[in-house]
N, C-alpha and C positions, 0 to 999 in steps of 0.2 A: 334735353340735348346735352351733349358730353361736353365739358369746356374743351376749346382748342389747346394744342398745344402754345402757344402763344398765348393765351390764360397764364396756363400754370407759368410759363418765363416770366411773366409781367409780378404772378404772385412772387415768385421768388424774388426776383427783383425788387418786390418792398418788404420783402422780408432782409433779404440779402442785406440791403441799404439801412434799413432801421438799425441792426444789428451792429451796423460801424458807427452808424450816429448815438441815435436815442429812441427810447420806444416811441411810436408815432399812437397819437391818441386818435379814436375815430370819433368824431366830433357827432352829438346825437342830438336831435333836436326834444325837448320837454314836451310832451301831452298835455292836456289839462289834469289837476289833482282830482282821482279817484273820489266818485262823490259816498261812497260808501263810508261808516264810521268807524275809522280802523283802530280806535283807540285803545278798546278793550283786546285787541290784537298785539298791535304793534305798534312804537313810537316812531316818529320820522327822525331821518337821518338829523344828529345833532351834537353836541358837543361831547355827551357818552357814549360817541362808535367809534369804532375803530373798521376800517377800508381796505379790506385786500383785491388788489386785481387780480381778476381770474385769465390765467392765459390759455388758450383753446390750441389742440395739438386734433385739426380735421373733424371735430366734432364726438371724437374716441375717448378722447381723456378732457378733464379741465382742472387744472394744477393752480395752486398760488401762493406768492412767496413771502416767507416767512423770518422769521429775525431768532438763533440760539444762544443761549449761552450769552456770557461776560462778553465776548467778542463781537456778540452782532455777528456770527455768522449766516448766510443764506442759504436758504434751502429751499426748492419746487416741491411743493406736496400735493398728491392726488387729493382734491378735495371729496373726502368721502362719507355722506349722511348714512353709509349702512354700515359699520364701523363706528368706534367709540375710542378709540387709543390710536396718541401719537408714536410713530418711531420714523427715523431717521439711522442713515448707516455711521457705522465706527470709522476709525480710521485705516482699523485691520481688514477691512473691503475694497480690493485692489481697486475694481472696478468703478467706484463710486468717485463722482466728480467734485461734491462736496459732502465732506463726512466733519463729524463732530471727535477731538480730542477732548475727554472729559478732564485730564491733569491740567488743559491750557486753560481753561475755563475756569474763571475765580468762582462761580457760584453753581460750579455742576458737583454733585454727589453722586455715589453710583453705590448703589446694593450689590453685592455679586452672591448672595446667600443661596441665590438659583436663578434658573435660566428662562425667562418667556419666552415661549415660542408663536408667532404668526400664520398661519397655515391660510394662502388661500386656495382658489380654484386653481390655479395654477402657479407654483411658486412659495418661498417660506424666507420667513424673515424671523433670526431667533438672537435675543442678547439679553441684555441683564437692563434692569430701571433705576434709570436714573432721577434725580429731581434738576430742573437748571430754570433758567430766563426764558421764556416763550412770548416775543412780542409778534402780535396780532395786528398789525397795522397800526401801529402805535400805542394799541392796549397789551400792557406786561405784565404778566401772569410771573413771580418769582417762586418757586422752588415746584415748579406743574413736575408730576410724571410722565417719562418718555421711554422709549425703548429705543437702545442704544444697539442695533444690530449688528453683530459683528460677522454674525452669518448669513449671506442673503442667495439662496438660491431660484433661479429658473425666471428671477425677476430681474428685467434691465435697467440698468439705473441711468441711460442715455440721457432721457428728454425728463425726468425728476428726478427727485431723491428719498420718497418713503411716502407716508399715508398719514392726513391730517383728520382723524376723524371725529366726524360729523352727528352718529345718531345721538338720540333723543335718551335715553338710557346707558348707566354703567354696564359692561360685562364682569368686570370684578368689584366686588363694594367697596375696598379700598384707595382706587382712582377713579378720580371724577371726572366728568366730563368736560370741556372747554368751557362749554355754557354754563356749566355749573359752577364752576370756578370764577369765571369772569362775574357772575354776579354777586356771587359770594362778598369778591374781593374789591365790590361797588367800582367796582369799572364801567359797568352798562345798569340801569337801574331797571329794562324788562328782560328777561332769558329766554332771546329771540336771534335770529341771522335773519337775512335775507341775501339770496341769488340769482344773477341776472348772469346765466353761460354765456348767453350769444351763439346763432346760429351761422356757423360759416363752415362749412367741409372742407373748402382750402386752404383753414389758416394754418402755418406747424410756428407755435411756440408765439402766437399772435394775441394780444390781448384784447378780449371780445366781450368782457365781463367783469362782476365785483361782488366781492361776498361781505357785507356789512354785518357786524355785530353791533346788537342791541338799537338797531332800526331798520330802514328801507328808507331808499329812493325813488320817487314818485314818476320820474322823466324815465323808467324802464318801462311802466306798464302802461299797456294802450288801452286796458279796463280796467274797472272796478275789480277787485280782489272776492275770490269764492272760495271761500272756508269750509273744508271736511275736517272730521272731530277725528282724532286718532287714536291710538289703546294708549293708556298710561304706562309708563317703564315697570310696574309690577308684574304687567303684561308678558311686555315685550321689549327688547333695548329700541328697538327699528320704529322710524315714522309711518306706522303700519296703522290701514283702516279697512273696510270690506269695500270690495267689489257688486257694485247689484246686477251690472249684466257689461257685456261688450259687445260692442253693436262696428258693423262697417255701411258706413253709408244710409239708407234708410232701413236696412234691414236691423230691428231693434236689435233682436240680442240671437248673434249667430252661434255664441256657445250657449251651454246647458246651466252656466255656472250660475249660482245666486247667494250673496251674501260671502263671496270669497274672499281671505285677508290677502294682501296686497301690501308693498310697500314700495318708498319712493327712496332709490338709491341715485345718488350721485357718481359714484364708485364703481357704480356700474353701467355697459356700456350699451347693453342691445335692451331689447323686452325680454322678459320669458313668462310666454301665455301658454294655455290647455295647448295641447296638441289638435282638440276637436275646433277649436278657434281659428288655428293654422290653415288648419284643409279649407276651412270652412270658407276663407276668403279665398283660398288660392280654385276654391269649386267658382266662385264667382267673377276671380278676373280670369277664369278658362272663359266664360260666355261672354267677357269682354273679349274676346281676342287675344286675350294674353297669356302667353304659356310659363309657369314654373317647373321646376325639378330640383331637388334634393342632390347636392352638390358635395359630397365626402370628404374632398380636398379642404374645402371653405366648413365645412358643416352646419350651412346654412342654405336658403332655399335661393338658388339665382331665374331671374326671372328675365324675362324679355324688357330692354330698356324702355320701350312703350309705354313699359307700366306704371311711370313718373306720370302720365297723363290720361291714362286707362283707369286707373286702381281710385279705389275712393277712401274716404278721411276714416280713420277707425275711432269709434266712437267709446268715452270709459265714462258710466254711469254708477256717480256715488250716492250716499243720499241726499237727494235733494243740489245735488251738482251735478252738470254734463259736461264735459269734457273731451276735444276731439282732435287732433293732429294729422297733417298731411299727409299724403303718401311721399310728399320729397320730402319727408324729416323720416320716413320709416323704409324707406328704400335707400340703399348706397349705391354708388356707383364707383365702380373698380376699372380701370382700364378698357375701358367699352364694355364691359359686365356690371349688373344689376343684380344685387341681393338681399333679400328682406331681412332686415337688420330688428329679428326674432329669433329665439331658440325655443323651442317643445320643452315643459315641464316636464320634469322626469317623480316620477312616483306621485304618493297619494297628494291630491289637493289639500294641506293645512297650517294651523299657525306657523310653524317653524319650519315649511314646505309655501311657501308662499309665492304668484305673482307678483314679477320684479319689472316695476317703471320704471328705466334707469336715464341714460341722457338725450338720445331718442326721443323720449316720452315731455323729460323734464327741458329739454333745450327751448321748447316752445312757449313756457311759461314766464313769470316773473314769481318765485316761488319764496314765500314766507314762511320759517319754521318756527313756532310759539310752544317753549317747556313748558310757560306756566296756563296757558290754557288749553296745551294737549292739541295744538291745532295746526293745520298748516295752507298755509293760505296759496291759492293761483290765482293771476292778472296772462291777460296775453300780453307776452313778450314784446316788447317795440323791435322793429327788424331792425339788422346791422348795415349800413351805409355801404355798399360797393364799392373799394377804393377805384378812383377814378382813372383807366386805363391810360387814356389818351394824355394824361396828363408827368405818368409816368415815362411814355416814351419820349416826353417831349425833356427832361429834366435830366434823365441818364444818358450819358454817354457810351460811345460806341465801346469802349472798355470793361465796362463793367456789363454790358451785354455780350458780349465774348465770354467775360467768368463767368456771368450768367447759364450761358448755354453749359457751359462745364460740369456746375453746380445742381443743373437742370434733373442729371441723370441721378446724383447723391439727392436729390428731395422726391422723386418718383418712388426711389429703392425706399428710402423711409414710410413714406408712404406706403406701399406695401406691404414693408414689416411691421406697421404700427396694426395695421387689421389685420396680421397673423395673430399679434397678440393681443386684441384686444378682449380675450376672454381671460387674458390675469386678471383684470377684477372684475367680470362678472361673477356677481353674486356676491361680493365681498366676502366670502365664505373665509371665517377664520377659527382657529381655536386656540385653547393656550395649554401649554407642559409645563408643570412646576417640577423640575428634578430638584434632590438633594447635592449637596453640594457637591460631592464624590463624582456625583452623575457628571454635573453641570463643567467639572473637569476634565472633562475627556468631550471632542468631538465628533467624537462620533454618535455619543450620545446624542448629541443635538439633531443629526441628520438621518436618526431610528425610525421607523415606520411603528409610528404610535397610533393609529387608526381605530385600535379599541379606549384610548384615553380621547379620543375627537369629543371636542361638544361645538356643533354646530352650529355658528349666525347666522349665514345664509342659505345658500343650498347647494 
């Protein structure tokens, strides 16, 4: 059922009000400790992590913030595991709410010898590398590489400000990864994160989650943790492992597919399965009663809202793990429309053409990524608390219900425009342009249709 409008007021309403005060924590109750032996995994949370809160923008994006430079500047970054390089905008980015001056900065250096450029699914981010201060939640990383964008096109810097990434592997051999650095520089003594999004499609810019280096927190997972082996970075950069079948509901495996690679992006927002996978449930919630169709505007499949309680769990079988997610984590809901929050693979099924589990997939879990054992562990998720409605009507006054209703119509509109765009990062699809210097002086160069120099991360 669709929340009321009087929902979404109320949500605003603790958003609205946290926003003047102070972040409001959702208080979660602890599970018993996972009896499984996670040692040779991962460490528990302890005096070598460092704790970012992840904040949730509807379940689209999940950003967290970060500490630059000599200043301790702030910055939201898409927390992105398909992805391997940090950037943040310049100060030469009109549009940008917080950008980095590398001259203010006592311990930023900047290369300007050539220009990297970001390319993803939609959108590009191009500037020069710098080295500065990158504090991780109180773990500081001194002189890490970042790209300091000075050109950001087709990407909105509203509700973040660049892309913190995440995978398992370097794309260039001369920058390293977070992980890699952080343990390098014994800050965390295993080269592991662990992430806990949080499942809420009403929050914008609400903190629902935390992404720990070099442990986990036990009080996220309401199971024992199931471990798939992933390819090694000689591989692949991506936390990529094979698919053995997908299944919905009881029917084991309604595509054809077996031993397919797959990876698990953060950074990215929907599924993207076979196209025969697609039909394949949408043949079976026709004999539920429920109708789909292919929707050009959205370019995805909208479905009859029924189908939050028609449609069955899609099932992903690794080896030796099952794994399965609701149809209310894989269906959205849009202003009284419903649309299965999947896009069709386009071209051949393979390594560097891969199924993408993005937050959809991953919001349900309590998920652990391990460099040094190639692994990456899921727990089901502990659910998020419902702020308490009645409690809020009872504390705000008639004033701030009146701004309320004002501000009511500016959080819809965002809403809207967050899942217009929320295929900029699917797929985290990036590559990088090294021009010479001559090049790298002229802008236009930067914004060339380079499409024969593309090497592709995702799809």
């Amino acid at each position: 059922m669709r929340p009321s409008t009087i929902f979404y007021l109320l949500n605003f309403l603790f958003l609205y009000t946290s926003t003047l005060a102070q972040t409001i924590h959702i208080p979660l109750e602890t599970p018993p400790q996972p009896k499984s032996n996670l040692k040779k995994h991962v460490t528990r949370y302890n005096s070598k992590s460092g704790s970012v809160p992840i904040n949730n923008l509807m379940d689209v994006n999940y950003y967290g913030q970060v500490k630059i430079g000599s200043q301790k500047t702030k910055f939201n970054l898409v927390l992105d595991t398909g992805s391997s390089n940090v950037w943040i905008p310049d100060v030469a980015v009109p549009e940008a709410k917080n950008a980095l001056n590398c001259s203010e900065s006592e311990t930023c250096k900047m290369d300007i010898s050539h220009v990297i450029s970001l390319r993803y699914a939609v959108g590009l981010a191009a500037g020069y590398q710098i080295t500065d201060q990158l504090d991780l939640g109180g773990l500081v990383l001194s002189d890490f590489p970042i790209i300091l964008a000075f050109i950001v096109r087709s990407i909105e810097l509203t509700n973040y400000d660049g892309i913190l990434g995440l995978a398992l592997g370097r794309y260039k051999p001369e920058i390293p990864t977070v992980l890699e650095r952080l343990k390098e520089d014994g800050l965390i003594s295993v080269g592991t994160f662990s992430m806990y999004l949080g499942n809420d499609p009403e929050a914008w810019g609400k903190q629902t989650g935390e992404l720990i280096f070099g442990g986990y927190d036990p009080k996220y997972a309401l199971s024992e943790f199931q471990f798939v082996n992933v390819r090694k970075e000689t591989e692949t950069m991506y936390w990529s492992t094979d698919l053995m079948g997908l299944g919905y509901g009881s029917e084991v495996n309604v595509s054809s597919i077996t031993n397919a690679p797959v990876i698990f992006d953060s950074g990215t927002s929907l599924l993207t399965l076979p196209g025969d996978f697609i039909k394949g449930i949408i043949e079976h919630a026709k004999k539920e009663g429920v109708s789909c169709a292919f929707d050009r505007d959205e370019e995805l499949y909208k479905c009859d809202c029924k189908a939050k309680e028609k449609m069955e769990e899609l099932v992903f079988y690794f080896d030796n793990v099952t794994l399965s997610i609701p149809p209310t984590s894989y269906i959205y809901e849009e202003e009284g429309n419903c649309y299965l929050s999947m896009q069709v693979l386009e071209g051949q099924l393979k390594l560097d053409n891969p199924i993408v589990l993005g937050d959809v997939f991953l919001k349900n879990f309590y998920t652990m990524y391990n460099a040094d054992n190639y692994t990456v562990g899921f727990a089901q998720a502990l659910p998020i608390k419902k702020f308490n409605r009645s409690n809020v009507l009872y504390v705000v006054g008639g004033v701030v219900l009146v701004g309320a209703l004002i501000g009511l119509g500016v959080y819809l509109h965002k809403k809207k425009k967050m899942m217009q765009q929320k295929k900029m990062h699917d797929h985290s699809s990036a590559f990088y342009e090294d021009w010479n210097e001559s090049a790298s002086a002229s802008t236009s160069g930067v914004g060339r249709n380079t499409d024969s120099k593309k090497s592709i991360l995702g799809l």
